[in-house]
FILUM-109572 format. One line per 5 residues: for each residue x negated, y, z of N, C-alpha, C. Coordinates in steps of 0.2 Angstrom, whole numbers, plus 5000, padded with zeros to 4 digits. Each point is the difference from the previous one (the first is absolute). Layout:
! residues N
X:Y:Z:X:Y:Z:X:Y:Z  ... .
//
This chain:
! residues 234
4558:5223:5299:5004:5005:4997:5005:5002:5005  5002:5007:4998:5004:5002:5007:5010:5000:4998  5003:4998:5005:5006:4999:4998:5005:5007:4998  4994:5005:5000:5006:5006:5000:5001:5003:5004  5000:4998:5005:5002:5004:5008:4992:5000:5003 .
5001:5008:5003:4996:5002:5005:4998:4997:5006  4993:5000:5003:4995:4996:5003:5006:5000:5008  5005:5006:5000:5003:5002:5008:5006:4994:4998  5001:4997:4996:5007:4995:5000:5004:5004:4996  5005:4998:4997:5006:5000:4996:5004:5007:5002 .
5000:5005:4997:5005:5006:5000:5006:4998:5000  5002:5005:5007:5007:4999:5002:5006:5004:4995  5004:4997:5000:5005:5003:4994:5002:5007:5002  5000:5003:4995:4999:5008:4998:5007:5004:5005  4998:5005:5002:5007:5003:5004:4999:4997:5006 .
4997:4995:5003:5001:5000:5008:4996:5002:5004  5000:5003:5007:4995:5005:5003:4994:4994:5003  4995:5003:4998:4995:4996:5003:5002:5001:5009  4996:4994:5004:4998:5003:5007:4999:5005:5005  4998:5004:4993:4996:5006:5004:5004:5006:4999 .
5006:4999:4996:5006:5005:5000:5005:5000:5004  5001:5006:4999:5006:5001:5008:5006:5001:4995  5007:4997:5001:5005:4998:4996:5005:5006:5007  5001:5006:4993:5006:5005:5004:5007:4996:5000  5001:5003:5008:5008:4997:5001:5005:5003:4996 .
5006:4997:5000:5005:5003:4994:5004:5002:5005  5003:5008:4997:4999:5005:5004:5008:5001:5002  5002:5001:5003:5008:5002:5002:5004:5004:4995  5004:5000:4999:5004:5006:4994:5001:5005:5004  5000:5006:4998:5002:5007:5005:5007:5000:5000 .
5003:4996:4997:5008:4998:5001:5001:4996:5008  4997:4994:4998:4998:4999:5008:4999:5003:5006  4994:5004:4997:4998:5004:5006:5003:5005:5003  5003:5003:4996:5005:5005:5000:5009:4998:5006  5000:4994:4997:5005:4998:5005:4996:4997:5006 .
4993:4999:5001:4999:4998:5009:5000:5007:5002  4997:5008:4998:5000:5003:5000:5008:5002:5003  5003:5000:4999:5009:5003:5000:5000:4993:5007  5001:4994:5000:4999:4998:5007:4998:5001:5005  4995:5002:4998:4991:5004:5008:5006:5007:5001 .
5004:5003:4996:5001:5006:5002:5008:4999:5003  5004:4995:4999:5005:4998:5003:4998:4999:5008  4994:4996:4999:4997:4999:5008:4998:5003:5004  4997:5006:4996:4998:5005:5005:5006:5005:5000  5005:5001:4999:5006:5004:5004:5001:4999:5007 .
5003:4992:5001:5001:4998:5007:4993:5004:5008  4994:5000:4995:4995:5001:5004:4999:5008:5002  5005:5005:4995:5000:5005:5004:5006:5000:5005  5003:4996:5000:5004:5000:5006:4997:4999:5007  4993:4999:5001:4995:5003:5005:5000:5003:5003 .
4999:5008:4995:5003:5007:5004:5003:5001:5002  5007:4995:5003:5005:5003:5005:5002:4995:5003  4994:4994:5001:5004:4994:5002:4994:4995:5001  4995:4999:5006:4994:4994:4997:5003:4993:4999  5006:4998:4998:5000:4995:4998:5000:5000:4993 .
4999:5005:4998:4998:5001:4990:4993:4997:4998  4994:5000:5007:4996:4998:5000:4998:4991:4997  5006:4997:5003:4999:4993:4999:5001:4997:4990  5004:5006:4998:5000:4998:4993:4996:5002:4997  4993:5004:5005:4993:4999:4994:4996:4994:4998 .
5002:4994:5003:4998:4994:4997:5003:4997:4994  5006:5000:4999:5004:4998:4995:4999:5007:4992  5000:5006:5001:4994:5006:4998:4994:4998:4995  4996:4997:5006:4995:4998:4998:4997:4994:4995  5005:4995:5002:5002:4994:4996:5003:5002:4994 .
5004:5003:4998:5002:5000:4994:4996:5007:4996  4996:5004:5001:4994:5001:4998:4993:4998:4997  5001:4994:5004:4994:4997:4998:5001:4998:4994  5003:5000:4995:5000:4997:4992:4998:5005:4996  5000:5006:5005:4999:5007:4993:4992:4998:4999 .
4996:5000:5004:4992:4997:5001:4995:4993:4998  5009:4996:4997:4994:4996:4995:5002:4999:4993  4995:4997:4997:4999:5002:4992:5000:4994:4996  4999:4996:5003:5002:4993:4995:5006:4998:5001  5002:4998:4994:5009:4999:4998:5003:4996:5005 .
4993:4991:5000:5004:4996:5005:5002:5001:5007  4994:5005:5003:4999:5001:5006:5006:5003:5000  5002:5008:4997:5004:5002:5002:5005:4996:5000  5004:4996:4995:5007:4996:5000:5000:4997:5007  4994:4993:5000:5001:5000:5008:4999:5003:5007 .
4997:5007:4998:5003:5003:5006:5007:5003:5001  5003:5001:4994:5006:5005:4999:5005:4992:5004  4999:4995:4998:5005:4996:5000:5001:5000:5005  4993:4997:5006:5001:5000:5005:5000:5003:5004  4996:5008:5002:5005:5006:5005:5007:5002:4998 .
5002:4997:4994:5008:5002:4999:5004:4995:5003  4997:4994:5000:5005:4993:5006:4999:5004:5007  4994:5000:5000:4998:5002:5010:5005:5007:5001  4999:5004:4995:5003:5005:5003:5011:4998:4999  5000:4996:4995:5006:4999:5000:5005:4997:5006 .
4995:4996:5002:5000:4996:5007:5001:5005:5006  4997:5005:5000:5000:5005:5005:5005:5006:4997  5001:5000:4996:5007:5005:4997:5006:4996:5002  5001:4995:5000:5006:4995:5003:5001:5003:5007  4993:4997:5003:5000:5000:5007:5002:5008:5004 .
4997:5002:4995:5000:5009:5002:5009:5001:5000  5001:4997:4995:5009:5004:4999:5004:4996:5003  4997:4994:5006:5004:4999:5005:5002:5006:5005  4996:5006:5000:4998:5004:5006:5002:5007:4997  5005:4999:4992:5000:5006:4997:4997:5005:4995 .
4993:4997:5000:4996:5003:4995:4997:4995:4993  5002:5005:4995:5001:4997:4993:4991:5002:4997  4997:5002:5004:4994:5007:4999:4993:4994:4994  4999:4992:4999:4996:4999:4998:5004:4996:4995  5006:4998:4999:5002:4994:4994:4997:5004:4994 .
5004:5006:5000:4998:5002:4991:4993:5001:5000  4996:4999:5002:4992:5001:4999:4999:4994:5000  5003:4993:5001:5000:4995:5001:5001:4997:4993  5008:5001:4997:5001:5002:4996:4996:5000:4992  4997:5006:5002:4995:5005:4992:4994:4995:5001 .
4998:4997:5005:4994:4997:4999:5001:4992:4998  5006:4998:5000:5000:4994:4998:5002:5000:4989  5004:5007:5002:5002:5000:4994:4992:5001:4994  4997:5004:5004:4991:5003:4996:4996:4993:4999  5002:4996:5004:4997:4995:5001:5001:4996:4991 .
5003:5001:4998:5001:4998:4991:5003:5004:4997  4999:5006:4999:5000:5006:4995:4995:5003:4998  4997:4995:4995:4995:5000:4995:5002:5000:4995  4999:5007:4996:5004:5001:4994:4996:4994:4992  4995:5000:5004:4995:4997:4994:5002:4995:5000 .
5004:4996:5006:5002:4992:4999:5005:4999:4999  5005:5004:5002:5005:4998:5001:5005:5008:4998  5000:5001:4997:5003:5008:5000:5007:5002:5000  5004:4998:4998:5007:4997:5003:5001:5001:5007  4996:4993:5003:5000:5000:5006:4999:5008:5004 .
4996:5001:4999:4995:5006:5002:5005:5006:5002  5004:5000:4994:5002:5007:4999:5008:4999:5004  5001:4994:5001:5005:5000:5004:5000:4999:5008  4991:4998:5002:5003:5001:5006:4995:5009:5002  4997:5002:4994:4998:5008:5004:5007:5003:4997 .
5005:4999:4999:5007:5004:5001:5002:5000:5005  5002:4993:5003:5002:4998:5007:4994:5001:5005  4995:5004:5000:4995:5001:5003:5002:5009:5003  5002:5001:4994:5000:5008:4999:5007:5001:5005  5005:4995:4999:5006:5001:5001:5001:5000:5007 .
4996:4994:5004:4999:5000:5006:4995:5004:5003  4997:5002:4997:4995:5009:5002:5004:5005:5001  5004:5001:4996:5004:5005:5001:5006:4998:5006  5004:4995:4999:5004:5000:5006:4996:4998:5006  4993:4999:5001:4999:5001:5006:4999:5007:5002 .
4996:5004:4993:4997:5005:5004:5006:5004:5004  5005:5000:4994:5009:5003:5003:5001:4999:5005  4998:4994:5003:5003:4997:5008:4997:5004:5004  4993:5000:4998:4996:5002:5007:4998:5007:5000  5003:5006:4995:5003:5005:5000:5006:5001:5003 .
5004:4996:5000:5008:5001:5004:4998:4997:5007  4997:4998:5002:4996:4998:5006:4995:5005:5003  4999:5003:4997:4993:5003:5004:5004:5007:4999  5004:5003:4997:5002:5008:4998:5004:5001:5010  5004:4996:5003:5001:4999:5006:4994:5002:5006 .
4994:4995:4996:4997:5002:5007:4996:5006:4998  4998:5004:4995:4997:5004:4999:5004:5007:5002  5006:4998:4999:5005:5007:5004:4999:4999:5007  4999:4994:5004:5000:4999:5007:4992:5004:5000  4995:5001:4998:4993:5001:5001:5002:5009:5000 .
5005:5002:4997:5003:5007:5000:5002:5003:5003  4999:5006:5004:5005:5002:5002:5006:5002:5001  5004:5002:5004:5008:4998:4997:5002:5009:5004  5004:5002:4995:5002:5007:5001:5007:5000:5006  5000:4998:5007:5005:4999:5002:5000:5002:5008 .
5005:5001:5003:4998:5005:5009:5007:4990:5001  4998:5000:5008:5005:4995:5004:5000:5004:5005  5010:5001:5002:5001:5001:5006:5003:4998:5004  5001:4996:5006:5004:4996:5004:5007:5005:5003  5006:4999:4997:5003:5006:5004:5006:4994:5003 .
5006:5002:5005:5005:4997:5001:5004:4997:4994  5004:4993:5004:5005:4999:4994:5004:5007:4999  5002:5003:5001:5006:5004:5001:4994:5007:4996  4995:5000:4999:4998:5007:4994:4997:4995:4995  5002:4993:4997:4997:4995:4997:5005:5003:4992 .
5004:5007:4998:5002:4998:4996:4998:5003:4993  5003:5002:4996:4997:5001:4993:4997:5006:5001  4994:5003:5000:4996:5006:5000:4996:5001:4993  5004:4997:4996:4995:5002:4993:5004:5008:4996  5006:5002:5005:5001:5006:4993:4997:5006:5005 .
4998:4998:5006:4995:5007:5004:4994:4997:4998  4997:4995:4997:4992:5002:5002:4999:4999:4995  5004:5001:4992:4998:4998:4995:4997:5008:4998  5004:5004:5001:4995:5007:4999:4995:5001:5004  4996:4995:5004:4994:5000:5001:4996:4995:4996 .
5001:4998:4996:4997:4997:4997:5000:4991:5000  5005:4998:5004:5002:4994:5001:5003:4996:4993  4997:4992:4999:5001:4999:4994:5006:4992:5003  4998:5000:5003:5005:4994:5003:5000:4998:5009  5004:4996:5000:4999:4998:5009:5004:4993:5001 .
4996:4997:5004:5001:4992:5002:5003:5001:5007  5003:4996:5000:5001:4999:5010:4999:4992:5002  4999:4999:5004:5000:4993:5005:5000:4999:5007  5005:4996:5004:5001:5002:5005:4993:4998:5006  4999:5000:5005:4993:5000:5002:5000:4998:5009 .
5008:4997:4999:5002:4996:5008:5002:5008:5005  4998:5003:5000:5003:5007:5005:4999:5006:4996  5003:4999:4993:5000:5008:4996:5001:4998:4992  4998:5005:4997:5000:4998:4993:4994:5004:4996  4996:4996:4998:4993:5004:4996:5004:5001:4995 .
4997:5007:4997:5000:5002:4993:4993:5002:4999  4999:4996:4992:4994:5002:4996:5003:5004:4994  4997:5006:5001:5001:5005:4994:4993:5002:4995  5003:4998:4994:4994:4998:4993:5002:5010:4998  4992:5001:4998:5000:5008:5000:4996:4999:4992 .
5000:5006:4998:4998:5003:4993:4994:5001:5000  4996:4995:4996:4991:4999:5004:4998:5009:4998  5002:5003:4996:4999:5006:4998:5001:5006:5004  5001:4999:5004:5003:5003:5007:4993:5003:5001  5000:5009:5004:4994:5003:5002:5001:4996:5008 .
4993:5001:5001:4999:4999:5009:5004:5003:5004  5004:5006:4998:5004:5004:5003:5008:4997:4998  5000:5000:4993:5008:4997:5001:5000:4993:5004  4995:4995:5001:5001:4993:5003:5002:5003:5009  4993:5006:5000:5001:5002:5008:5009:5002:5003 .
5002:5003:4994:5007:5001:5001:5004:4994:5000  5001:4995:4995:5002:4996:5001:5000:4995:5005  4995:5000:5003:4997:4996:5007:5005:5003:5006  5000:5006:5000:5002:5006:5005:5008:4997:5000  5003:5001:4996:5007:5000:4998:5002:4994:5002 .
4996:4993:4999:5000:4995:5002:5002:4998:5007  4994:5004:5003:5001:5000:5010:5006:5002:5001  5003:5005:4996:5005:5005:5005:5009:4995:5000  4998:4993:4995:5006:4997:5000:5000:4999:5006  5008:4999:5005:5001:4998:5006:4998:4994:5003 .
4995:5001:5007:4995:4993:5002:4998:4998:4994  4997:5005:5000:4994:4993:4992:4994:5000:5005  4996:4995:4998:4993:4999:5004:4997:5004:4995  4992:5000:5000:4995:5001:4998:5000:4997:4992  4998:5004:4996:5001:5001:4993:4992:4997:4998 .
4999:4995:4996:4997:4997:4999:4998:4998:4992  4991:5003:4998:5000:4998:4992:4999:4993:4998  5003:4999:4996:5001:4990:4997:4994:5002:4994  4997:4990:5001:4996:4999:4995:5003:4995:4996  4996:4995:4996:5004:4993:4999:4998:4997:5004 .
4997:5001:5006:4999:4993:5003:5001:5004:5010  5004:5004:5000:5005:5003:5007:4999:5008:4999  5003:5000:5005:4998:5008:5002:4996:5000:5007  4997:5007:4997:4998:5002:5007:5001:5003:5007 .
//
């Protein structure tokens, strides 16, 4: 007589994946992912600081590491990747602001905080630190907007002529050369004279500048009349 059970052994309790089943990983919440996203993009500002500088190049590593969380899909992995390139980078956000640059904490920051901002678990939790996520997104992106509007005018052109004339014709020429279109003028002394840089009206035709240029020379001993960029004249 048979016991009941089939000739392959005793049926394993109902619900659990056989051998031959692949068990899907449990998946990140786009809440999560959403704030490594806002991290990866903290990190990558510093890295357009490249364009005008190759030492922007060296923060494509710290870039890359905190990136790497948007690419994976299992909960645990993620948590422990977030926890950890948020210490290493944290470590290097210290060390970095010994030298003045604050360029990776807050990405440091968002990844630590993602790191347990699963609303399924913990949803309280969650929703207080994607505030303090959002919040530190935002004052960094301010920062590295008030930092970068600087260099972005330096990559510009500057509307301005430099003259070296004697101390003695160094004085105020702004109510004669403002009917040519003069919108301000600097002076600093230059060890044997006194330069003036005069800021003109970008709206200027190539004739009124050529006039203003002219008018320039004709100050007493002035040298040679020179256009400024942001980064000297010529």
């Amino acid at each position: 007589m048979g016991d009941g059970n089939t000739a392959g052994g005793p049926a394993g309790p109902a619900g659990l994946a056989g051998p031959s089943e692949t068990v899907e990983p449990d998946p990140v919440h786009w809440l999560q992912r959403s704030m490594a996203g806002a991290a990866a993009f903290l990190a990558a500002i510093p890295v357009t600081f490249a364009l005008v500088n190759p030492v922007g190049l060296l923060l494509l590593f710290p870039f890359i590491a905190a990136a790497w969380p948007l690419f994976l899909r299992d909960r645990a992995a993620f948590r422990a990747t977030c926890k950890g390139v948020g210490t290493v980078l944290t470590g290097l956000g210290v060390l970095l602001t010994c030298f003045g640059m604050f360029v990776v904490i807050p990405s440091a920051v968002i990844l630590l905080l993602a790191a347990s901002a699963d609303p399924r678990r913990r949803p309280v939790r969650a929703r207080v630190h994607a505030g303090i996520a959002v919040a530190v997104t935002g004052a960094a992106t301010a920062g590295a907007l008030y930092v970068a509007v600087p260099v972005v005018q330096d990559l510009l052109p500057a509307h301005s002529y430099s003259v070296d004339v004697p101390d003695e014709s160094g004085g105020d020429w702004m109510p004669e050369l403002r009917p040519y279109g003069a919108t301000g003028m600097g002076s600093h002394g230059t060890g044997s004279g006194t330069r003036l840089v005069v800021t003109y009206d970008e709206n200027l035709t190539e004739a009124e500048r050529a006039a203003l240029r002219e008018y320039l020379s004709t100050i007493p001993g002035a040298g040679p009349v020179r256009a400024c960029g942001r980064f000297g004249c010529d």
